[in-house]
C-alpha positions in Angstrom: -47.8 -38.2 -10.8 -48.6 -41.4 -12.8 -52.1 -42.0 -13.3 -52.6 -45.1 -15.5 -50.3 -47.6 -16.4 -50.4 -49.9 -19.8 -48.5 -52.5 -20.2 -47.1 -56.7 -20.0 -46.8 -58.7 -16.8 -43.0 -59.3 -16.7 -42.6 -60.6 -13.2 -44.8 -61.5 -10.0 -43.9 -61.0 -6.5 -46.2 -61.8 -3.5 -47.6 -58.5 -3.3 -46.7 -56.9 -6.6 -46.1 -57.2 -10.3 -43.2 -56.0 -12.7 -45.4 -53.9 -15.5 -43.0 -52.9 -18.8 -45.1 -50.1 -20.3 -42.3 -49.1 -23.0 -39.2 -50.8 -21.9 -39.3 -49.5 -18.7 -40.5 -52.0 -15.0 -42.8 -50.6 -12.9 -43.5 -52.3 -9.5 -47.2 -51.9 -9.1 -48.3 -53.4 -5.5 -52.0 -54.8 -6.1 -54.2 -57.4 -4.6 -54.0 -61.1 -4.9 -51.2 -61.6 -7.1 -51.9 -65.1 -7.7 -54.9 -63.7 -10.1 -52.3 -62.8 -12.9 -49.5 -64.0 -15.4 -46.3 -63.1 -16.7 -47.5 -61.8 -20.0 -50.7 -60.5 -19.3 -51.2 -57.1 -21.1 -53.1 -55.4 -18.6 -54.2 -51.0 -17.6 -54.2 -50.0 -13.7 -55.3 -47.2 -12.6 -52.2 -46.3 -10.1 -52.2 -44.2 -6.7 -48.7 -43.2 -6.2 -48.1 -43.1 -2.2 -44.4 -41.0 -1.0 -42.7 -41.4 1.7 -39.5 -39.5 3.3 -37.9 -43.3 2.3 -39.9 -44.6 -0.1 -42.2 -44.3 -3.6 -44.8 -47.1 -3.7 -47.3 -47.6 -7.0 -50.5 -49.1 -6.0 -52.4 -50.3 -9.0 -56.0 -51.3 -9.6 -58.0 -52.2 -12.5 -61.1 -49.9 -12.3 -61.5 -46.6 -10.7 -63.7 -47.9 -8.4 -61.1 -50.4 -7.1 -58.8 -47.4 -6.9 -61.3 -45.0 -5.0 -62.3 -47.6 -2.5 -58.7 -47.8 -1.5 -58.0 -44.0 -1.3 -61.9 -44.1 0.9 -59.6 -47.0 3.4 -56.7 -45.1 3.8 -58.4 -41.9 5.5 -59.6 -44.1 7.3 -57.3 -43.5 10.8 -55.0 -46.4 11.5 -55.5 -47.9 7.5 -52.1 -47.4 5.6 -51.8 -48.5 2.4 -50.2 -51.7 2.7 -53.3 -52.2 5.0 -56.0 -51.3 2.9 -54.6 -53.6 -0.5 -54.7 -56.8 2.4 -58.3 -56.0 3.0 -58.9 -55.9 -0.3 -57.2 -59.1 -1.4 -59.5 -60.7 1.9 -62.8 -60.1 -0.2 -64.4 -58.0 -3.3 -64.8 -54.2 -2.8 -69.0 -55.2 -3.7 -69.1 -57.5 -0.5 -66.8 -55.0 1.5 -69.7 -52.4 0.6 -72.9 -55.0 1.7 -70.5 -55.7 4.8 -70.6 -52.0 5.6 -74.2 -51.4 4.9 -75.4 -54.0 7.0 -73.3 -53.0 10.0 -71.6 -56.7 9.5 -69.1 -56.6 11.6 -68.3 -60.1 12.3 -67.4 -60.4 8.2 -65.3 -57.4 8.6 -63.3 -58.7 11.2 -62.8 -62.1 9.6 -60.7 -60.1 7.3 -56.8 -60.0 7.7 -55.8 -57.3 10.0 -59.1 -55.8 10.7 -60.3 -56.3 14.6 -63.6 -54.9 16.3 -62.6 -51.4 16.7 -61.1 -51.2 12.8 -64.5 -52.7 11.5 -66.2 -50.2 13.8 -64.0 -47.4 12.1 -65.1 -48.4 8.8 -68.5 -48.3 9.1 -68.9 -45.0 10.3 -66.5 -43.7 7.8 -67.7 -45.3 5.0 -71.6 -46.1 5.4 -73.6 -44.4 2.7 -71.1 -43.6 0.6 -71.2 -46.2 -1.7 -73.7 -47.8 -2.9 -74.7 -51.2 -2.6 -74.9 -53.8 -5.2 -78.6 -54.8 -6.0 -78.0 -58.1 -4.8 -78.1 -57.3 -1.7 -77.7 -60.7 0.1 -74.7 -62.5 -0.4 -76.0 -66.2 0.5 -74.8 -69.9 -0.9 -76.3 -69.6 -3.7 -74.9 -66.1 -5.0 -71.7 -67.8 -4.3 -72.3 -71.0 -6.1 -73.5 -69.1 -8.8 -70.3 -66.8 -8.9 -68.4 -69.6 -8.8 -69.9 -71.7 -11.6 -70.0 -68.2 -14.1 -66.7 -68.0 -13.2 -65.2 -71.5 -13.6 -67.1 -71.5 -17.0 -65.5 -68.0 -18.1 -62.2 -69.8 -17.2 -62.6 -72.5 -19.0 -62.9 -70.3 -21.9 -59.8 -69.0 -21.3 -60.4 -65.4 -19.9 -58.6 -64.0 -17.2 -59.5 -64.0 -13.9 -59.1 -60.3 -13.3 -61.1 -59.4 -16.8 -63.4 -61.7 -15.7 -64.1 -59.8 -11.9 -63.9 -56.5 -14.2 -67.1 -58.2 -16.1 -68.9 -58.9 -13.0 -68.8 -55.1 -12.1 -70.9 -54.3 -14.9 -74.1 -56.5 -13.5 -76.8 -55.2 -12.2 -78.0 -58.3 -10.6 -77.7 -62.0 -10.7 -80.1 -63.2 -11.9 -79.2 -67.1 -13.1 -76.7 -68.6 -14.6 -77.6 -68.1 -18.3 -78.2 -64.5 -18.4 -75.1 -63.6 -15.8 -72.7 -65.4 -18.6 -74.0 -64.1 -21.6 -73.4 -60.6 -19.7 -70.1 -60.8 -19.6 -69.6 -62.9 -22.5 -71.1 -59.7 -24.2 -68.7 -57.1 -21.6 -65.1 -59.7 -22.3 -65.4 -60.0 -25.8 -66.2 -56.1 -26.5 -63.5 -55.3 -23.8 
């Protein structure tokens, strides 16, 4: 079973990438697509899902990605295929607040999640993970994720780096100390 995969972007599909990891392609499905380029050098952590028909590589760039997924697809009625379009609807962090606080009209503005699927979710997967410490997502969290990351973008990181970096904070705080966090987490990457 393949467990991690290194290597250059060589092509992009709608719902997957072309990896080359030592002249060989891999087809890695992964969420939003439109976050990468041909050329990026990039690791994903990969669940391999079989089929009688079919062999599928889902990839994801941090083990938490990855284990969030494989938590959706016990979930009765979540396949695979479902579980990445729920993740490309929203970060795994506001996913977890969603489920926390029993939010199930976010859940369901998600694609392909409806009452009963949002209901599903949160009594399989509240208290299991925990929440971020900011525990309100309001306007300003989102103008402030925003602005860190238009300015990290500007500097010419990647946006998937950059959403690696914000995993590693605790809290946001303001706009100063969130950037010079993943200044400090980018450029020791």
């Amino acid at each position: 079973m393949i467990g991690l995969l290194t290597g250059k972007i060589v092509h992009i599909f709608e719902e997957a990438l072309i990896i080359n990891v030592r002249e060989v392609g891999y087809q890695v499905t992964v969420s939003n697509t439109e976050d990468y380029s041909v050329n990026d050098s990039l690791s994903f952590w990969i669940y391999t899902h079989v089929r009688e028909d079919n062999l599928q590589l889902f990839g994801f760039l941090t083990l938490k990605d990855k284990a969030f997924f494989l938590a959706l697809i016990k979930i009765s009625g979540i396949g695979p295929k479902m579980a990445m379009q729920i993740l490309s609807g929203t970060s795994i962090n506001k996913l977890i607040i969603y489920i926390e606080s029993e939010d199930i009209k976010s859940l369901t503005s998600l694609p392909k999640i409806g009452k009963k699927k949002a209901e599903q979710m949160i009594l399989s997967l509240k208290g299991k993970w925990s929440a971020p410490k900011a525990q309100k997502i309001d306007q300003s969290f989102e103008q402030l994720r925003k602005e860190v990351l238009s300015a990290l973008l500007n500097l010419g990181f990647k946006k998937p780096s950059i959403e690696k970096s914000f995993e590693q904070l605790e809290e946001w705080t303001d706009f100063q100390s969130v950037v010079k966090i993943c200044l400090n987490y980018l450029t020791n990457a």
